[in-house]
N, C-alpha and C positions, 0 to 999 in steps of 0.2 A: 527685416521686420516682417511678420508675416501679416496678410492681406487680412482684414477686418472692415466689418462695416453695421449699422445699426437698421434692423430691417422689424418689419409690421409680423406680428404674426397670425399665420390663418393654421384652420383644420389641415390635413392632410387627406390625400383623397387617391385611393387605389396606388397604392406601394407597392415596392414589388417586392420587399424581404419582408417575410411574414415572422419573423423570430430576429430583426434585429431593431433599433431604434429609428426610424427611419427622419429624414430631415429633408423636406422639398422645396427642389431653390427653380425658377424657372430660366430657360436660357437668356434671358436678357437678365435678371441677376446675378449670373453665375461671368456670363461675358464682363458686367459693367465692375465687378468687385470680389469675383474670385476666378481671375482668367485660368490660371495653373490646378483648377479644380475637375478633377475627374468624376466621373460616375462611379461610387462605391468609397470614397475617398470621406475619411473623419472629419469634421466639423465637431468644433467645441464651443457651444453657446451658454452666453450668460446675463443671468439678471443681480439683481440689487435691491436685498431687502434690509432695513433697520442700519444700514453700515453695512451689511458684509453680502461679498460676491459668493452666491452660487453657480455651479458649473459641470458640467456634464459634458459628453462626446454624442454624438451620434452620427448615423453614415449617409452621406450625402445619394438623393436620390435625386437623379438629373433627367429622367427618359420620360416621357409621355407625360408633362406635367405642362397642362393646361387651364389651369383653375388660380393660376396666382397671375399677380401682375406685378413688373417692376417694384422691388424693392418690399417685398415682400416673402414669406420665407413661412412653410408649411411645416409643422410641429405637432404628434400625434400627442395623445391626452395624457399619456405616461409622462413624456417629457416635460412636455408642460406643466403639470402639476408636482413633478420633481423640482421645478423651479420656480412655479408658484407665478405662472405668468398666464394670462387671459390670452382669447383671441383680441385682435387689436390696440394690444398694448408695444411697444418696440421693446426688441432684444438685441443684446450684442453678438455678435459673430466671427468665430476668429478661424481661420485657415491653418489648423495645427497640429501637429499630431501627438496623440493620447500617451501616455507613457510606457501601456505593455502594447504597442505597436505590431508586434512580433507574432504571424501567424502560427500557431501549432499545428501540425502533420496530423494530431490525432483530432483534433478539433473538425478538421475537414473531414475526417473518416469518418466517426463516429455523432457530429454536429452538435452543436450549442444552443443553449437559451438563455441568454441573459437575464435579471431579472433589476429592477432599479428599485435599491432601499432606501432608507432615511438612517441615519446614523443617529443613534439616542445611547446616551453612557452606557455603558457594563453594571450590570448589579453587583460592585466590593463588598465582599471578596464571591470570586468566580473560582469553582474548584476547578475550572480548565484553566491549559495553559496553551498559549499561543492557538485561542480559539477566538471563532463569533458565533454568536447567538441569532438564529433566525426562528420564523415561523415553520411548523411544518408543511404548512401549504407552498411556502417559499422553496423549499426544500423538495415538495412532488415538482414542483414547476421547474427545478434546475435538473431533476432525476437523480437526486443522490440521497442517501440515507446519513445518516447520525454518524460522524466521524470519516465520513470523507469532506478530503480538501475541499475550497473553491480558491477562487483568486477574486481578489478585489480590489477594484479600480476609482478609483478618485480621479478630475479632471488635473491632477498634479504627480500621483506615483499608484504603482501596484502595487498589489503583497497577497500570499498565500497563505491559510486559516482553514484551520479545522473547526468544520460546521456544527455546530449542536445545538440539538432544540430549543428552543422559547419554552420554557414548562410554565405551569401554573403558578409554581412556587416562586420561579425567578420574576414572571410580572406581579404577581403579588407583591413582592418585597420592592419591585422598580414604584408602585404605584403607593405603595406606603412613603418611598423617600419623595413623591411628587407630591403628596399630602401633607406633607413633613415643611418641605422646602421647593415652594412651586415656584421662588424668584430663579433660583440653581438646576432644574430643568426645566427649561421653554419648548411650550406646546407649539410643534411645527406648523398643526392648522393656524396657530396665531399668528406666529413670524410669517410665515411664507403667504395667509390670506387664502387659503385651503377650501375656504366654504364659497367663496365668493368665484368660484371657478364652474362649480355644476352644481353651487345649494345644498354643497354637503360635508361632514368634516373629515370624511372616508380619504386616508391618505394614502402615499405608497407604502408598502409592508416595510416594518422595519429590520437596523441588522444593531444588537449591542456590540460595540467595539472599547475597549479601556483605553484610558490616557496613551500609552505606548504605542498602539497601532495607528489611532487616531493622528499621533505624530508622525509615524513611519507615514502614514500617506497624507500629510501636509495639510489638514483639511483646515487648521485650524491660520494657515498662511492667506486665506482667500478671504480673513476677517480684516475690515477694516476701522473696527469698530474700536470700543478702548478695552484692556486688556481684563477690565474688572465686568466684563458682559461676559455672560456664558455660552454667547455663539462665537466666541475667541477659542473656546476649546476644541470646537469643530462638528460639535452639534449641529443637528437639524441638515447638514448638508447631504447634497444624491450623493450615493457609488452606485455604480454596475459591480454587479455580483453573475459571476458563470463558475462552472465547472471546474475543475482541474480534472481534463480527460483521465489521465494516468492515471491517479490516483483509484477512480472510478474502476479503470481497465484492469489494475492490478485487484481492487476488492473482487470483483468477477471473476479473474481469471485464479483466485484463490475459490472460491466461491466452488469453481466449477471443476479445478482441475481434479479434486479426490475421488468424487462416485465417476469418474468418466476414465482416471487411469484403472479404478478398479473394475468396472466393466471390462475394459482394455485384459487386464490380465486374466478375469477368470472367463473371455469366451477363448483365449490365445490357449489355456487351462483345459478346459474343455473339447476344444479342437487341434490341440496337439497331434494326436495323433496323426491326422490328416494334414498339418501345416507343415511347409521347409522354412527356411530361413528367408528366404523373400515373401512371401504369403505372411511370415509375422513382424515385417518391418512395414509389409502394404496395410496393416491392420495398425501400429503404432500412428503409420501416418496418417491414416484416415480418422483415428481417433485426435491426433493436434489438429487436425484441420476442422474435425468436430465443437472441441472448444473453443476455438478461433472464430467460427462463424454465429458459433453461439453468443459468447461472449459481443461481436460485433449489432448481434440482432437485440439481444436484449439493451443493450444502452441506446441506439437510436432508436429503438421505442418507446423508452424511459424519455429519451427527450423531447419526440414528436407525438409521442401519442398512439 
């Protein structure tokens, strides 16, 4: 059984990952009830609203953390209002690890930034297929444009989705069927008490997902409510939403490779004359290593800024 325990929650105070979720335990909480917990290491925390459990990951930050006392457990404002929980109210804490576990190679290269949404139905019918619907702000902040992947994580499975924008047209038509039938989609400032956090009903950014995905990532498993409530389908619950590097790598590396082989060939064109056949393979590869560093620079600045 993995290690759990019910702890207080405070602010969090000088983190040291500035682009991940950060979770501050101090050493005598970390000793008394998650000894096998390392510095950098997932925590998945949860609360309890109307019957059903809300749930999230984040990464346990254990260094320089002097501001909590026993039994108490620091939680930045994202998290917290992902889950709809105050300062000094208790949360659960479970020692466990998250479902896409698994670091990617280009994740370290090129970096990530998570962003944490709110899950609110699909507008039926959706002329995408095996997509989700975010904001476009959501979208400068993960650094991807219209039709690249991300991967999305629930505190239960992952899955990978082709991103497309929130238009006008599709919240217009979400906010006619909430007009329509506002017992059938639940305002997450209600359920989750959104206002009562910082006096205001500004939520986390949403992500539309349909019945299908919603189930591929189980959200509707963490309802304990009865089956005829609409937070049974999986409504209103956090994911983390990031990147899928690759995908990213490869729109770039399309992006880029045409005006840079063509340069490539018409100065190799141009200075024929003068080239042997080492002078034009040093010239091929100065050009891949061109796109390559290219490619590299523009996506960690697309993520960092």
């Amino acid at each position: 059984m993995p290690d759990s325990a019910a702890l207080t929650v405070r602010s969090t105070k000088d983190w040291e990952w500035p682009n991940s979720y950060n979770i501050q335990l101090s050493p005598d909480t970390r000793r008394n009830n998650f000894p096998a917990l390392s510095h950098g290491d997932p925590l998945r925390i949860e609360a309890e609203h109307n019957g059903t459990t809300f749930a999230i990951f984040g990464k346990a930050d254990l260094r320089n953390v002097t501001h909590l006392d026993p039994g108490e457990i620091g939680i930045g404002s994202n998290l917290r209002y992902a889950l709809g929980v105050p300062t000094g109210e208790s949360i659960q804490v479970f020692d466990r690890t998250p479902p896409d576990h698994r670091t990617k190679r280009l994740d370290h290269v090129f970096g990530k930034r998570p962003v944490l949404c709110r899950v609110r139905k699909s507008v039926h019918p959706d002329i995408g297929f095996n997509v989700c619907r975010i904001s476009e702000t959501t979208m400068d902040a993960l650094g991807i444009t219209a039709g690249d992947r991300v991967v999305i994580e629930s505190a239960e499975e992952s899955t990978k989705l082709k991103a497309l924008p929130l238009r006008d047209e599709v919240t217009g038509r979400k906010n006619q069927q909430i007009e329509q039938n506002p017992d059938r989609y639940p305002d997450p400032v209600d359920v989750l008490g959104i206002s009562g956090l910082a006096e205001t009903d500004v939520d986390i950014p949403e992500i539309y997902l349909d019945a299908e995905r919603r189930n591929e990532l189980k959200l509707g498993q963490q309802s304990n409510a009865d089956d005829s409530t609409p937070l049974d389908s999986g409504v209103c619950q956090p994911v983390k939403v990031t990147r899928n590097a690759t995908s990213v790598y490869i729109r770039s590396l399309n992006e880029s490779t045409v005006p840079v082989i063509a340069g490539l060939l018409a100065t190799i064109f141009v200075f024929d004359p003068w080239l042997n056949s080492e002078g034009k393979v040093a010239i091929v590869v100065l050009g891949v290593l061109f796109i390559l560093l290219s490619i590299w620079y523009r996506v960690r600045r697309q993520t960092f800024g």
